[in-house]
N, C-alpha and C positions, 0 to 999 in steps of 0.2 A: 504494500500500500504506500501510495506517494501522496504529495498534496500541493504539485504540479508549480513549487517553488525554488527555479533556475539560480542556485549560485557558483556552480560552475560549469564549463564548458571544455573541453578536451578534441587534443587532433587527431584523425586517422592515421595509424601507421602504418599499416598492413592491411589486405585483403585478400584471405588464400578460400578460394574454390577448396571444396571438398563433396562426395556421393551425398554427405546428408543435407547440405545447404553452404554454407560459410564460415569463416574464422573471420572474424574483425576484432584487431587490436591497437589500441589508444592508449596516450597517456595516460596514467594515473593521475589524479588530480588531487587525491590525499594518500597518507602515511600510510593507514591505519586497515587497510583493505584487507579482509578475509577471500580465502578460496571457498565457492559458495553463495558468495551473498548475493544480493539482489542489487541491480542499478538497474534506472531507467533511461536508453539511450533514445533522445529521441522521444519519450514518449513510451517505449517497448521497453514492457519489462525484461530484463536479460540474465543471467548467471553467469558470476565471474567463475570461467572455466581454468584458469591457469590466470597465476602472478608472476611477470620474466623482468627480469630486470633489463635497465634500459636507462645507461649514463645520460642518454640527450635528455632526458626530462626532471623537473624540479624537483619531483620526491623519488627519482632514480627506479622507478619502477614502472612498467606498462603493464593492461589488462584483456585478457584474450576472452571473448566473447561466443558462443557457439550459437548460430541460428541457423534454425531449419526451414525447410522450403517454405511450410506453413505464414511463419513471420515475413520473412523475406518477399512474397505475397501478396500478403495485406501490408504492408509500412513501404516505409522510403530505406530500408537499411541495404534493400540489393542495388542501391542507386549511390552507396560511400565508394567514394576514390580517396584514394591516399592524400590526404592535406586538408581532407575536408574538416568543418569546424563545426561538431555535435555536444547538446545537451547532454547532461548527467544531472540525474539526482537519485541521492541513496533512500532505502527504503527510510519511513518512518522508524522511529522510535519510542518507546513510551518516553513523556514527557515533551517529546517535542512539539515545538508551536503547529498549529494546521492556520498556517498566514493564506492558502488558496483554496482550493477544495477536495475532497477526497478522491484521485484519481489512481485506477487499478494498475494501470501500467499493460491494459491491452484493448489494442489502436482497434477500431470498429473500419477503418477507411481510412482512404488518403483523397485529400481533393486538394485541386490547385489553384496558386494564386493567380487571381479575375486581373485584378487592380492594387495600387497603391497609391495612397490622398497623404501629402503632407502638411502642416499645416503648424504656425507657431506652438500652438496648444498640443497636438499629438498630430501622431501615424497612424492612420485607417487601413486594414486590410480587408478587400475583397476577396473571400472563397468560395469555390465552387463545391455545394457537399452529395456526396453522392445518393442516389436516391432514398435507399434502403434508411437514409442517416436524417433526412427530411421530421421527417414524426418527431425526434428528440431536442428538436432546437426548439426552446422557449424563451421568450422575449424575456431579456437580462439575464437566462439564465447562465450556466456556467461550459464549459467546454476547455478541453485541452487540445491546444495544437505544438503537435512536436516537443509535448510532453509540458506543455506553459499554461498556464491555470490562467483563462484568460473571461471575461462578460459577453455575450452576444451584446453587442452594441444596436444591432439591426437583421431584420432577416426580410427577405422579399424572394418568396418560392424556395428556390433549391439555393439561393445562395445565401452569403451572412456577413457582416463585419464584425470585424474586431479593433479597437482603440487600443491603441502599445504609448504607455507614457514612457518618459526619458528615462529611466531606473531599468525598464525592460527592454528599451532599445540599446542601452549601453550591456545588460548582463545576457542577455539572449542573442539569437542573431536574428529574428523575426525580421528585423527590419531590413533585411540586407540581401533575400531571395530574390531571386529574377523571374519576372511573370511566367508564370508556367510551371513554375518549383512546385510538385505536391506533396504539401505537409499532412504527417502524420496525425489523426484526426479520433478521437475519445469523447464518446458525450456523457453528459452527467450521470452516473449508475442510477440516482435515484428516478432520473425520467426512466432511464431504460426499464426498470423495477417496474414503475409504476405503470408505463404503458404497454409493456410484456405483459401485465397483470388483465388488464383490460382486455387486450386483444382474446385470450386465453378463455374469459368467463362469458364475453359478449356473445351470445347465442347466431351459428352460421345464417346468413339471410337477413340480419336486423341490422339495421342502422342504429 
């Protein structure tokens, strides 16, 4: 469980092909890292498969990720080339703050950016959500893209915005994708809950 609050960011170092899907390996961005644990790259929740050391980086250590075709998939992770600059955040812990909102760390779709509006005040992002994804957008409600705890600003049919203040356009890279980039895309669990719920009891034939 994460709660889709970006304080740090990490490079690709590697990308080896393998029968089950992938190996992608990154900086490590802290000390303190177990084999095991959960980080969210992107959005996707992952499993640190191996810890290798690695002089070029700050805490001398890199972390080797296993994803299968499944993820690879549904996310933007079969689209990393070496240099590229991805989201991390480790799982929750008891005590920790929940500063955005309860996100599971698994990406429902990827849709792409429409548009980008600058403006003294903020950064407006247009995306395109894919259909299936339509039903969970609710006006202000919440959503993760590319694993960033972020407001529906605006919705109009299948698409949506989102406002990035200056705090998120300096710690994320949101603001820095080229139209047609498709980010990795989480709707709120509790719409999903609730309108899985619905769908499920509502009698076939009724409105």
């Amino acid at each position: 469980m994460f709660n889709g609050i970006i304080h740090k960011t990490a490079r690709v170092l590697a990308v080896e092909e393998n029968p089950f899907g992938r190996r992608i390996i990154l900086h490590a961005p802290w000390t303190d890292h177990q084999h095991g644990e959960s980080t969210a790259i992107n959005g996707t929740c992952l499993t640190v498969a191996a810890i290798l050391d690695n002089p070029a980086s700050p805490t001398g250590k890199a972390l080797a990720y296993d994803v299968i075709r499944e993820s690879l998939d549904k996310t933007n992770l079969g689209a990393f080339k070496v240099g590229d600059e991805v989201h991390m955040e480790r799982s929750l812990r008891v005590g920790d703050p929940i500063d955005g909102h309860f996100v599971q760390g698994h990406v429902d779709g990827t849709g792409p950016l429409l548009h980008q509006v600058s403006t003294p005040e903020e950064v407006r992002l247009r995306i395109q959500a894919p259909a299936a994804l339509v039903k969970y957008l609710i006006p202000k409600g919440s959503i993760a893209i590319d694993g960033v705890s972020l407001t529906l600003a605006a919705i109009d049919g299948s698409t949506f915005e989102v406002a990035l203040i200056p705090t998120t356009l300096q710690l994320t890279t949101l603001g820095r994708h080229p139209i047609g980039y498709r980010f990795n895309l989480e709707c709120d669990s509790m719409s999903k809950t609730i309108i899985s719920y619905l769908e499920k009891i509502q009698p076939r034939g009724e409105d």
